[in-house]
C-alpha positions as CSV (number, residue, x, y, z in Angstrom):
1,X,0.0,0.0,0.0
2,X,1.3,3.6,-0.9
3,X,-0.4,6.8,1.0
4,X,0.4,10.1,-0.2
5,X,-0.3,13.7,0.2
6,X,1.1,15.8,-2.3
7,X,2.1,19.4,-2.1
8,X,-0.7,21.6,-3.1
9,X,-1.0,23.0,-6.9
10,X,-1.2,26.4,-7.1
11,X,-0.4,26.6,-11.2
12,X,-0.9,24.3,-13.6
13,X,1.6,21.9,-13.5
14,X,3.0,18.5,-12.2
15,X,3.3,16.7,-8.4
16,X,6.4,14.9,-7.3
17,X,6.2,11.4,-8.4
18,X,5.6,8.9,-6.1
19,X,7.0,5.2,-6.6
20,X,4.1,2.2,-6.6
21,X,5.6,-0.9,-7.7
22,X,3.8,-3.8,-7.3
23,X,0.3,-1.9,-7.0
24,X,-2.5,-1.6,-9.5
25,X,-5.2,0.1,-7.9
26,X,-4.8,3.8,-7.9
27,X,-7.2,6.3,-5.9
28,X,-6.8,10.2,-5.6
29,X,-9.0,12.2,-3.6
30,X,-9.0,15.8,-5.4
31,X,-9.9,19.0,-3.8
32,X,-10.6,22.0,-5.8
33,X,-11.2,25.5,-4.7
34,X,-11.1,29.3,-5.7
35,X,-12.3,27.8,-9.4
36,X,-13.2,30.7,-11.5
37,X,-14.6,28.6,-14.4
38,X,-13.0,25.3,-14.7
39,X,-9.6,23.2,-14.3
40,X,-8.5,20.4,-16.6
41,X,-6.5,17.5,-14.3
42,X,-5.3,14.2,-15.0
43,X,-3.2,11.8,-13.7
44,X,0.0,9.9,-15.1
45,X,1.9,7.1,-14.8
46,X,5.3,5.6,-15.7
47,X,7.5,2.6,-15.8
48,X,10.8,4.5,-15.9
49,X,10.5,7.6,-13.5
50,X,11.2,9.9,-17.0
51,X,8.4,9.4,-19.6
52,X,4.7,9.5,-18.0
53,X,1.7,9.1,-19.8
54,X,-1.7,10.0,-18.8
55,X,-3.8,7.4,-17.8
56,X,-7.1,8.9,-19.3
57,X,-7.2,9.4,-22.6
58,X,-8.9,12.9,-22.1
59,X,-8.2,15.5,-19.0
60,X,-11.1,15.5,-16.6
61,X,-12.8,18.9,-16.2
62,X,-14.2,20.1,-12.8
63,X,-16.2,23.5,-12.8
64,X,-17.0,23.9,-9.0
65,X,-15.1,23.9,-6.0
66,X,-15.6,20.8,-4.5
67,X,-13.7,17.3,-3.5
68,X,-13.7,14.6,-6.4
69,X,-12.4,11.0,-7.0
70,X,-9.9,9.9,-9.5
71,X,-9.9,5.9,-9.5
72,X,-7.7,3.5,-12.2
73,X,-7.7,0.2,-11.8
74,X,-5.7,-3.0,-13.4
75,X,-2.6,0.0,-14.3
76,X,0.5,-1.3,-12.9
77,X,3.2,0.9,-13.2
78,X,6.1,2.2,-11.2
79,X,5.4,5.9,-10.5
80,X,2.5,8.1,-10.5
81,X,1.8,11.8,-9.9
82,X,-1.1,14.2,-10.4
83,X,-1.2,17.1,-13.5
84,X,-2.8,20.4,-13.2
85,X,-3.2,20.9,-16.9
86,X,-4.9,24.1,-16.7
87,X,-7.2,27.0,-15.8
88,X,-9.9,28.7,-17.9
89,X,-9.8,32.7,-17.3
90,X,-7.9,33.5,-14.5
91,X,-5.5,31.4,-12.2
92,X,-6.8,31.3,-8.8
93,X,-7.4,27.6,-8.5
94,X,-5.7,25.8,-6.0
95,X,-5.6,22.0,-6.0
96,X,-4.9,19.6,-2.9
97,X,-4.8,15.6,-4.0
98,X,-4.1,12.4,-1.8
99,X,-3.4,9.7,-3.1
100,X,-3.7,5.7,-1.9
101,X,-2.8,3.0,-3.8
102,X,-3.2,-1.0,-3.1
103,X,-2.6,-4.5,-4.7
């Protein structure tokens, strides 16, 4: 099992990665506030630590503050982290997200 809170996003952009081998159940809690209009997030996995891909095939949009759930399943891979992709109109958005993973 891997429990993580990452540092909060105040920008679009990237988490630190966080190393899962041997897991393949992915959960992140994500907590969205100040939203102006919307934010586009997704979440990413690798099997090196250097090249992530996103493991849905389009970013999830959000349009109201609020605390949402991000669940993969059957995706092993080595590392995960959480992108911020970005913020429609202004930037005020901040983005908190914990993360669990188990076997």
């Amino acid at each position: 099992m891997a429990e993580t809170t990452f540092t909060q996003l105040i920008a679009p952009g990237v988490t630190a990665a966080v190393s899962v081998s041997a897991i393949n159940k992915h959960v992140f809690q994500v907590k969205v506030a100040s939203i102006d209009t919307s934010v586009d997030v997704n979440i990413e996995g690798s099997l090196d630590g250097i090249n992530y891909f996103s493991f849905k095939a389009t970013d999830i949009q959000y349009t109201a503050d609020g605390t949402y759930l991000i669940e993969e399943n059957n995706i092993q891979v080595n590392f995960v982290r959480f992108r911020f992709v970005s913020e429609l109109t202004l930037t005020a958005a901040t983005i908190d997200v914990v993360y669990l993973g188990t076997a």
